[in-house]
Each structure stands twice: as structure tokens, then as C-alpha cells.
C-alpha positions as CSV (number, residue, x, y, z in Angstrom):
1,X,-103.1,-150.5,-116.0
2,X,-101.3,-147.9,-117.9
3,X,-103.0,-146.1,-120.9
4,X,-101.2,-146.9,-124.1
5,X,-101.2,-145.9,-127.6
6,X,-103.1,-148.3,-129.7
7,X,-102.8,-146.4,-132.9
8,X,-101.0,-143.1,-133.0
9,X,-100.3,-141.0,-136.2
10,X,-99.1,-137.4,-135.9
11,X,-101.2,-134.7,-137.4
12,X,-98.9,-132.3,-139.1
13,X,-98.8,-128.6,-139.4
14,X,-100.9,-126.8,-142.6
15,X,-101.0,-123.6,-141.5
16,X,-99.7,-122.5,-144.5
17,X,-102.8,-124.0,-146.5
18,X,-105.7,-124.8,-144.3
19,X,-108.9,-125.7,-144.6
20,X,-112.2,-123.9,-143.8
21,X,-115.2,-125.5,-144.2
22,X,-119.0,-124.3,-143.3
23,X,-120.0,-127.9,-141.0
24,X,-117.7,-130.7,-141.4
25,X,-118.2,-134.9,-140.9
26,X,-115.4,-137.1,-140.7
27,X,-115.2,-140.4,-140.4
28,X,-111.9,-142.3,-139.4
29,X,-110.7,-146.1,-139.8
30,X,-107.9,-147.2,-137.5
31,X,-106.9,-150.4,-136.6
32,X,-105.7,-150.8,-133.1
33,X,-102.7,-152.5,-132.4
34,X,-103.2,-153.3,-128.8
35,X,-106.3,-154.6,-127.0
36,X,-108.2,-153.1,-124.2
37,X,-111.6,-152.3,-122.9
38,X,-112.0,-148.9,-121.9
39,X,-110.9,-146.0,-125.0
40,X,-110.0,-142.6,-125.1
41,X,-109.4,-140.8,-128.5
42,X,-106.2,-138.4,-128.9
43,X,-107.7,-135.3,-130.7
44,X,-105.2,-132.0,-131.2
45,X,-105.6,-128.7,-132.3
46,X,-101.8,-128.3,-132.1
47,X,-100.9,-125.3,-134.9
48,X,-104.7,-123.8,-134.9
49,X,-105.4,-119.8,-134.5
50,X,-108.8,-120.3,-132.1
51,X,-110.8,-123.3,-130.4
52,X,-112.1,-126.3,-132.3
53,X,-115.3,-127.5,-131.2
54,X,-117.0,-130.8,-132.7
55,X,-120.8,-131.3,-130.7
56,X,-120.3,-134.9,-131.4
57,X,-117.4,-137.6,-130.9
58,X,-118.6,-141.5,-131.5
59,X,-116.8,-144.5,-131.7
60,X,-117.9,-147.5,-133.2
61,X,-117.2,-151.1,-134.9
62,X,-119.3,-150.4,-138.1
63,X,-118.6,-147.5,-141.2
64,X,-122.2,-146.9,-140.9
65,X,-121.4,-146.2,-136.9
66,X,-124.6,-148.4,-136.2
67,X,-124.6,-148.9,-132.3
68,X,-121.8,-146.2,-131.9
69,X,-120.7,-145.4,-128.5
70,X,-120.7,-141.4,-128.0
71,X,-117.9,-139.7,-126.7
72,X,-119.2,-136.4,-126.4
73,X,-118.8,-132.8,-127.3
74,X,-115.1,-131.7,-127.2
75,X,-113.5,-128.8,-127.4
76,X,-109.8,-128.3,-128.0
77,X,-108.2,-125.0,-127.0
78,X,-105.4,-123.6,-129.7
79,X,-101.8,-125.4,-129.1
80,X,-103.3,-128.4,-127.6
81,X,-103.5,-132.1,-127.4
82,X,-106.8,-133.0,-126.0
83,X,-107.5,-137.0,-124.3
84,X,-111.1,-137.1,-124.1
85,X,-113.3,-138.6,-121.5
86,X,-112.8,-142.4,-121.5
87,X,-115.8,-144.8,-122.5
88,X,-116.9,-148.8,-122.0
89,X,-115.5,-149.3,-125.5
90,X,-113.6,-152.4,-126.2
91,X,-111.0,-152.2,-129.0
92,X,-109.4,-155.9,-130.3
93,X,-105.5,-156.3,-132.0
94,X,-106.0,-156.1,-135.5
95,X,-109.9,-155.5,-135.5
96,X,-110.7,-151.6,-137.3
97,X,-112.6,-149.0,-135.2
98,X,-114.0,-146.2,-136.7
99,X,-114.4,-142.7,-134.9
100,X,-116.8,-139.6,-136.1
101,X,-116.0,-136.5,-135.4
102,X,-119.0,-133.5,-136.2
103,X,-118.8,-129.9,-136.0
104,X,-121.5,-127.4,-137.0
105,X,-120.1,-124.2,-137.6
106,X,-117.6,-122.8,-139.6
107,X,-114.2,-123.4,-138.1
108,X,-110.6,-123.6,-140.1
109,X,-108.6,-127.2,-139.2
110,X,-105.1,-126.1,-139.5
111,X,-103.4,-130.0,-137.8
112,X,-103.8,-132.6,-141.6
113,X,-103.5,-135.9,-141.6
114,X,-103.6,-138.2,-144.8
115,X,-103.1,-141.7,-145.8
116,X,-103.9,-143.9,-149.4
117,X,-103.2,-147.1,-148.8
118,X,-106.7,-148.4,-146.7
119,X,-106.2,-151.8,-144.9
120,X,-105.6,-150.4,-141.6
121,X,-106.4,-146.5,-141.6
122,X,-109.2,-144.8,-144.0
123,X,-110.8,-141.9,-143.9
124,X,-113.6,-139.4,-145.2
125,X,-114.8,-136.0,-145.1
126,X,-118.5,-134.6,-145.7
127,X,-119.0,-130.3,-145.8
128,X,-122.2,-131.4,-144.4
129,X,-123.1,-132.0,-140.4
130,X,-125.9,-134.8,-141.2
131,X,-123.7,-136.8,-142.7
132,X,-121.6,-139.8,-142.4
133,X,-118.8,-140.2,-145.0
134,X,-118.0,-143.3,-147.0
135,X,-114.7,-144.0,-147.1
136,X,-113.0,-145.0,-150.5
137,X,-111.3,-148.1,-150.6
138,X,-109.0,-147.2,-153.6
139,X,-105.2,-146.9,-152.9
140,X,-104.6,-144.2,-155.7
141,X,-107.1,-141.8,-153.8
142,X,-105.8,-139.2,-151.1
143,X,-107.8,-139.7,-147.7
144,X,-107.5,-136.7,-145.2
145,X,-108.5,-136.0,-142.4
146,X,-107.7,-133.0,-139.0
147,X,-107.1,-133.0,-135.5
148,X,-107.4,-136.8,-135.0
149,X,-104.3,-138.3,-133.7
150,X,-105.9,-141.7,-132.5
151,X,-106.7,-143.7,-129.8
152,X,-105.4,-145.0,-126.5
153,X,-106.1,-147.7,-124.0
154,X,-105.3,-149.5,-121.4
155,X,-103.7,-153.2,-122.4
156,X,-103.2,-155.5,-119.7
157,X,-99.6,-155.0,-119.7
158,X,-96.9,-152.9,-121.3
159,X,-96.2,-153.0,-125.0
160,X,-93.0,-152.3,-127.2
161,X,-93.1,-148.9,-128.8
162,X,-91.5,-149.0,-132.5
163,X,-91.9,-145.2,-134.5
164,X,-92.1,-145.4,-138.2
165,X,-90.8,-141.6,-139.3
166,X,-89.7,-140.2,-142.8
167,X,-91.8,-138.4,-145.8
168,X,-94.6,-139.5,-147.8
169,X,-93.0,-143.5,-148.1
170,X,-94.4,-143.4,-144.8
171,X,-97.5,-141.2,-144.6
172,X,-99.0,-142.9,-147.9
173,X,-99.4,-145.6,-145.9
174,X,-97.7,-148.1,-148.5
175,X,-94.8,-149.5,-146.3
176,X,-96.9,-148.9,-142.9
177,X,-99.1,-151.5,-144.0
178,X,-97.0,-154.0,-145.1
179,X,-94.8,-153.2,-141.5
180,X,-98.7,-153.2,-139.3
181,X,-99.7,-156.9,-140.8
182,X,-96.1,-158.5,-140.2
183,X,-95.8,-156.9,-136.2
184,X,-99.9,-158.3,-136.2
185,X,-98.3,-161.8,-137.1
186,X,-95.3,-161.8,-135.6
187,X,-96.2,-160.4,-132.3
188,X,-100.2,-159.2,-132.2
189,X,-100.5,-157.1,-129.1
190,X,-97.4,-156.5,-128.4
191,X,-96.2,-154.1,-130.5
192,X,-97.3,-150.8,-130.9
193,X,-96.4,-148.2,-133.5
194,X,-95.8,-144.3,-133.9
195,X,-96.7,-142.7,-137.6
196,X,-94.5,-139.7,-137.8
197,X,-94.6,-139.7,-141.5
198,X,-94.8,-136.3,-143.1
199,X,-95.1,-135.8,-146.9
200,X,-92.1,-133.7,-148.4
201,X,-90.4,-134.4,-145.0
202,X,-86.2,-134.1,-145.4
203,X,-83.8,-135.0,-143.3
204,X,-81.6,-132.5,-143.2
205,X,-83.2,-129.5,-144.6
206,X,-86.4,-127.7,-143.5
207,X,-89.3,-127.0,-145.7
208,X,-88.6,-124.7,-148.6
209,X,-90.5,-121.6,-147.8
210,X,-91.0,-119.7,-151.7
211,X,-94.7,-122.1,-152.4
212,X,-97.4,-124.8,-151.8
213,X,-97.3,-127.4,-150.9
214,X,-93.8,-127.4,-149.9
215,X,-94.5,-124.9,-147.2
216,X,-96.3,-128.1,-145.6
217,X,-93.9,-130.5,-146.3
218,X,-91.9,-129.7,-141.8
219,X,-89.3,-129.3,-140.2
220,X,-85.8,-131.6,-141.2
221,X,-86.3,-135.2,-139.0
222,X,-83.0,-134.3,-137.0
223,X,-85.0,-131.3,-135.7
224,X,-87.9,-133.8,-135.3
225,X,-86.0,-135.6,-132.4
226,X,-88.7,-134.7,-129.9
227,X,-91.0,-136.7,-131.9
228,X,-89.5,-140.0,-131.2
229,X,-87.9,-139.6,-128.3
230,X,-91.4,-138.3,-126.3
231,X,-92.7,-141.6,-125.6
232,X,-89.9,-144.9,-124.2
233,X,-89.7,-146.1,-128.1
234,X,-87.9,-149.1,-128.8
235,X,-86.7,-148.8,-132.2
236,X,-87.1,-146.1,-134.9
237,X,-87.7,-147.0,-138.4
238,X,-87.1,-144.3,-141.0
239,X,-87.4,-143.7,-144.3
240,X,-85.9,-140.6,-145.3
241,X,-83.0,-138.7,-147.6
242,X,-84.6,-138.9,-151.1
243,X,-86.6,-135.8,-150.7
244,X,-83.3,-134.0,-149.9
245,X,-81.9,-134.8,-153.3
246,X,-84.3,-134.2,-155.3
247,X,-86.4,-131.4,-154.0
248,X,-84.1,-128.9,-155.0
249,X,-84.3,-130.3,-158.8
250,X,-88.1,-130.7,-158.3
251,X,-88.3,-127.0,-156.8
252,X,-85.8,-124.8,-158.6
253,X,-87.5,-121.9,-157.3
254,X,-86.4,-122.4,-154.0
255,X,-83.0,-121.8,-154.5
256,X,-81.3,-124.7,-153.1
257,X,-78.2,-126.8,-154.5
258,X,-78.3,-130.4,-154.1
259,X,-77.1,-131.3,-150.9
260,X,-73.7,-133.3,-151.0
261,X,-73.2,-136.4,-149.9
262,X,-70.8,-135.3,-147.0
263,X,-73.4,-133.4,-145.3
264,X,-76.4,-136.4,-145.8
265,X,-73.6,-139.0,-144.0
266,X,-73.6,-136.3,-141.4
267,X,-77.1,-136.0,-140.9
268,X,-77.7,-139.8,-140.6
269,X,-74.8,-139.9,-138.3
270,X,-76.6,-137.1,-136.0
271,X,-80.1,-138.9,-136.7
272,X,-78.7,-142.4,-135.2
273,X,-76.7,-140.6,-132.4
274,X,-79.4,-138.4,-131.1
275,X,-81.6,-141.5,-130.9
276,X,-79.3,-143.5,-129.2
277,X,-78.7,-141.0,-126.8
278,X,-82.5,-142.0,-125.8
279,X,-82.0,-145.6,-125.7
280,X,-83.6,-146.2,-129.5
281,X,-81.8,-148.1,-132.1
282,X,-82.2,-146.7,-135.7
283,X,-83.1,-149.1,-138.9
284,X,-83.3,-147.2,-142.6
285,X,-83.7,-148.4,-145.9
286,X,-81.5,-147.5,-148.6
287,X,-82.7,-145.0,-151.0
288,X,-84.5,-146.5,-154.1
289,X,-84.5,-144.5,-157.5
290,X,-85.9,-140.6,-157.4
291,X,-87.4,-139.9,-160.5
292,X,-89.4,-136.8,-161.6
293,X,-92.7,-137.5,-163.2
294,X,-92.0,-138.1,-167.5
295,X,-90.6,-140.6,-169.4
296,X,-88.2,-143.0,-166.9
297,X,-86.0,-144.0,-169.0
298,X,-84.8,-140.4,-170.0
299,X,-82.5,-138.2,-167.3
300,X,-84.5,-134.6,-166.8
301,X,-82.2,-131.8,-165.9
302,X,-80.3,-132.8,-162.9
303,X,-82.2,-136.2,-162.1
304,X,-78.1,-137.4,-163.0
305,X,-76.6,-135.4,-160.5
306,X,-79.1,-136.7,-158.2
307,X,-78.9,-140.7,-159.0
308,X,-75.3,-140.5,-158.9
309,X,-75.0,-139.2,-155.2
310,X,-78.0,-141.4,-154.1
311,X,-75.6,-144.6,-155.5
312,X,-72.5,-142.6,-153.1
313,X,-75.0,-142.3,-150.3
314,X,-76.1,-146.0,-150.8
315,X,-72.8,-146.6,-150.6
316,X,-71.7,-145.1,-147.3
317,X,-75.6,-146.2,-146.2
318,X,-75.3,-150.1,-146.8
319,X,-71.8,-150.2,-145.2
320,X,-74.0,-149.2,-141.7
321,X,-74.9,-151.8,-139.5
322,X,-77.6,-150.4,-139.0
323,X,-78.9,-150.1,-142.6
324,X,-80.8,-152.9,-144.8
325,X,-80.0,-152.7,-148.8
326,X,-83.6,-152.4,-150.4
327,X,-82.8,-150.6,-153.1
328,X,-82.0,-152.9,-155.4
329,X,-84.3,-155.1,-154.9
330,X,-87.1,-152.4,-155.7
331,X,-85.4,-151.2,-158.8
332,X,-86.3,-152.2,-162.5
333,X,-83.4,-154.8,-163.6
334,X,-83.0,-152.7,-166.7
335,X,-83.2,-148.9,-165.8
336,X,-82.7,-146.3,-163.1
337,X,-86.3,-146.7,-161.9
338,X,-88.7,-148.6,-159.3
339,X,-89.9,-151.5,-160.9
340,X,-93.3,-151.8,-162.6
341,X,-95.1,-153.7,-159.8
342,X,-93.5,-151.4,-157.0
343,X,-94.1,-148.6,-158.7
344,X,-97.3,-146.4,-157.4
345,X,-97.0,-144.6,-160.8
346,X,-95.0,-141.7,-160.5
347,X,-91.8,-143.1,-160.3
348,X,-91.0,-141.9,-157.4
349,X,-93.6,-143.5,-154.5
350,X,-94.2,-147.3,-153.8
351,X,-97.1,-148.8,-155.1
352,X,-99.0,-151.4,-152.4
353,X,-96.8,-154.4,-153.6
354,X,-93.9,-151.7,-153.7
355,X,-94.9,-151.2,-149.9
356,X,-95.0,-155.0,-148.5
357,X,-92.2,-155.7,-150.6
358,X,-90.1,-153.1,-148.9
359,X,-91.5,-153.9,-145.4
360,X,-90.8,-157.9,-146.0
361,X,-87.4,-156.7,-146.4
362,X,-86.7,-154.4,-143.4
363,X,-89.1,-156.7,-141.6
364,X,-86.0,-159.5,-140.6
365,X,-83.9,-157.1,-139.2
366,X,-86.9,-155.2,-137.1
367,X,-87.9,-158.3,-136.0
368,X,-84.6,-159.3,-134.7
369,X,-84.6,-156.2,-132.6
370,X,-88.1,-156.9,-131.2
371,X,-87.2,-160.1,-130.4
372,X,-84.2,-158.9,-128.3
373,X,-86.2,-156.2,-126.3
């Protein structure tokens, strides 16, 4: 027996905005999707300045980590990705664990993680050693979390890897959700996927470098190559393009025209070749409306410009084998926005019906390349 990723999401780099705290306690819900009986947790300290050092590392099946099974001290050097010591701890398909993670002195976490929607990842943080956080079950409320990547085992034989990449469609957590219960019902324990989600993410363009939080928002996804093609994935699943529209309109400080259409067909084109040179086929969405926070049914300097090359982009998009057309299906039937009940409220990110709506829709064609592994 191999070890395997049961749940894997990508901390991301905030060295540009870090966080220092005096002691810190966090507590972190994953769900595994892979079964096993022995554990070892994936912790990274991959863009920090100096070592990280928590004094205690448990695992448990409770929030209140009653019965907890403890890990250990661990220290990650700068630069790294740290596997920790394996324990007797048996994770289920579908079933959450929760791992706490204390450090006692003042230390600055530079590798962020974050989620909202709660089913199958949560977390909390406490400034306070002593303490174990509770985690907030509301899907309007930010939960963060550093240097935990998740949690690997060893499943009684191999699983298909599928990565789920893009911006914040994906790191909120909204579409992963819907996507994690339909794999768990279609094929529990088989499946196994890769969050590579970064808020802000583009896919052509790199983060704007002139202010926060764009400084956070990484590296264009066809520079990101190396995190999908590290592990023998199956399939890659990304949601991606809108933040290249309309982050210049949304940022006019940085200096940037809106890209043209011309060089976003490109892009995709170099996405879905440099994965297929690895063996991965490539599924994306179609891009649903971009709207700046305001009143939706009133165009804000440039949001025009934008809509009208997202429609050419759909365009060349849904012509793509290898594209689904979601977009309309999440739009309002009588103006250039999401719909009410896909809408998380900003008229720009999916609300948790938004999220399962979009996934039932991709779901179909992911499923028919699962099925044909």
C-alpha cells in the first residue's frame, strides 16, 4: 500500500500580507475522500522567512477533539513540505476528521488557506494556546487557516486523481462541495481530489503588484502547470478567465487594459495543451456574468466592455469539446447577472445553490471521463 492523498488543498503564498500572532490554535475540518487506517498530515511552511514550530499536532473524530490521537511536535523548516510521523488513526470516505494544530510562541504563517462553504472543510483560529476553536457553520463567513495542506493515507488500492483549479469559484468552496458529494455518490473511494483554488487567481496574467489583496491573488494558472501535473492526475477541472476581465476594471490602479479575447483563446489553448502533454484531459465552465458590487442592473464604467468579450469568449469556449455551457443556466432570465438563488451576493461569486447547481452541471461530463479511466 501506497500513501495517497485523501484530502489535499494547496496553501497559497501571503507573503505580501501575513499574519503574526503571539500563540495560535487552529482547528481544521476535512473530509477524506479515501479510506485508510494509518494517517499522516501534510503540513508546509512553503513561502515562510524562518521555522514553524507547533508543540502539538492531534487528530481526531470530534470538534471538541475528545479522544484525539496526537501526532506530535513538528517543526517545518522555511521552503518546506513537511509529512509527519504516521499514526493508528483510521479515516472513513465521506466521514470529517478534524486536526489541531498549537503553537506557543510568536511566529508569522506566511502559507493561507480559506474556505466558506462548510460541509466538507471548516476551520477556526484562536490567538490563544489553551484553546480549541469553534468553527462557524455559516457559508457567508471567511474560515482561514496556515500551513495545513491535509492528510494522506494509505487506501487499499490506487485511486483516480481529478484537480479542481481556478480563483475564488473554487477556493470558496461553493462548486467544490457540490463536485465532493456527487464523486462521494458516484464513486466513494475512488476518487480523490486536488484544491488548487486561489482567490483573485487569472489565467493568463499574474497578480497585479501596485496593492492588497491583489498582491495575494498568484501566479497566472498556465504558469501553475506544476501544480497539476506533480501528482498522475486524471482530469483537471478549472474554473478560471473572469478575473482576467474584470480585474483590470476592478483595479484601475494597476494599470492594465482588458485583455482581448485573442489572447484568452490563446491561454486556454496553452492551458489544455500543456495538460495534455501530461496525460490530463481539461473540463471548464463557461464564464457566468462578472459584475462589480452596486446596482446589477446598471453597467459601471467598463463592466460593458467586459460582458461583451466574456459573450465572444463564451463563444469560442462553448464551441470546445472540451467545454460545458453553464453560463446561462446560472444567469438571471432578465438581466446580465447570476440569478438570485445562485447568487452569493456580490454578483460576482456563487452562492451554495449557485455551487451545486454549477457542479450538477459539469458533473455529467466529469463523470463520463471517470467512468472511462
Amino acid at each position: 500500500m501506497e500513501w495517497q492523498s485523501a484530502y489535499y488543498q494547496v496553501p497559497h503564498d501571503f507573503s505580501a500580507y501575513p499574519f503574526s500572532y503571539p500563540q495560535l490554535s487552529q482547528l481544521v475540518k476535512v473530509t477524506p475522500f479515501l479510506s485508510g487506517e494509518t494517517t499522516r498530515l501534510m503540513m508546509t511552511n512553503h513561502y515562510g522567512k524562518a521555522p514553524l514550530t507547533f508543540e502539538r499536532v492531534a487528530i481526531a473524530n470530534q470538534p471538541t477533539m475528545a479522544g484525539a490521537t496526537e501526532v506530535g511536535a513538528v517543526t517545518i523548516q522555511p521552503g518546506q513540505t513537511l509529512a509527519t510521523t504516521p499514526v493508528d488513526f483510521q479515516v472513513e470516505a465521506g466521514r470529517p476528521v478534524y486536526v489541531l494544530m498549537v503553537a506557543e510562541r510568536p511566529q508569522t504563517y506566511y502559507d493561507y488557506t480559506c474556505t466558506f462553504e462548510p460541509s466538507w472543510v471548516n476551520a477556526g483560529v484562536a490567538r490563544q494556546a489553551g484553546k480549541v476553536p469553534r468553527l462557524n457553520d455559516r457559508w457567508r463567513v471567511r474560515k482561514s487557516w496556515f500551513s495545513f495542506a491535509g492528510l494522506e493515507t494509505q487506501p487499499t488500492q490506487p485511486a483516480t486523481v481529478v484537480n479542481l483549479t481556478g480563483d475564488s469559484l473554487v477556493e470558496t468552496g461553493m462548486l467544490a462541495a457540490g463536485l465532493f458529494t456527487l464523486s462521494q455518490r458516484d464513486f466513494p473511494n475512488s476518487v480523490t481530489w486536488r484544491m488548487t483554488g486561489i482567490s483573485g487567481n487569472r489565467l493568463a496574467l499574474a497578480a497585479p503588484t501596485n496593492q492588497l489583496p491583489e498582491k495575494t491573488f498568484g501566479p497566472a494558472l498556465v504558469d501553475r502547470l506544476a501544480d497539476l501535473v506533480t501528482v498522475s492526475a486524471k482530469l483537471t477541472v478549472a474554473s478560471i478567465g473572469g478575473n482576467d476581465l474584470l480585474l483590470p476594471v476592478d483595479n484601475p490602479g494597476g494599470d492594465e487594459p482588458i485583455p482581448s479575447v485573442e489572447s484568452l483563446v490563446q491561454a486556454f489553448t496553452n492551458l489544455k495543451s500543456g495538460l495534455a502533454a501530461h496525460g490530463q484531459e481539461l473540463i471548464v465552465p463557461t464564464l457566468a456574468p462578472l459584475r462589480l458590487a452596486g446596482e446589477p442592473t446598471l453597467f459601471q464604467p467598463g463592466e460593458k466592455e467586459v460582458d461583451q468579450k466574456r459573450h465572444t469568449l463564451n463563444q469560442w469556449l462553448g464551441s470546445q469539446p472540451w467545454v460545458v455551457d453553464t453560463a446561462p443556466q446560472l444567469t438571471a432570465p432578465h438581466a446580465t447577472v447570476l440569478a438570485p438563488e445562485n447568487d452569493f451576493g456580490d454578483h460576482l461569486h456563487l452562492s451554495p445553490t449557485g455551487g451545486r447547481h454549477l457542479a450538477e452541471l459539469l458533473w455529467p461530463r466529469i463523470k463520463g471521463a471517470l467512468m472511462n479511466n
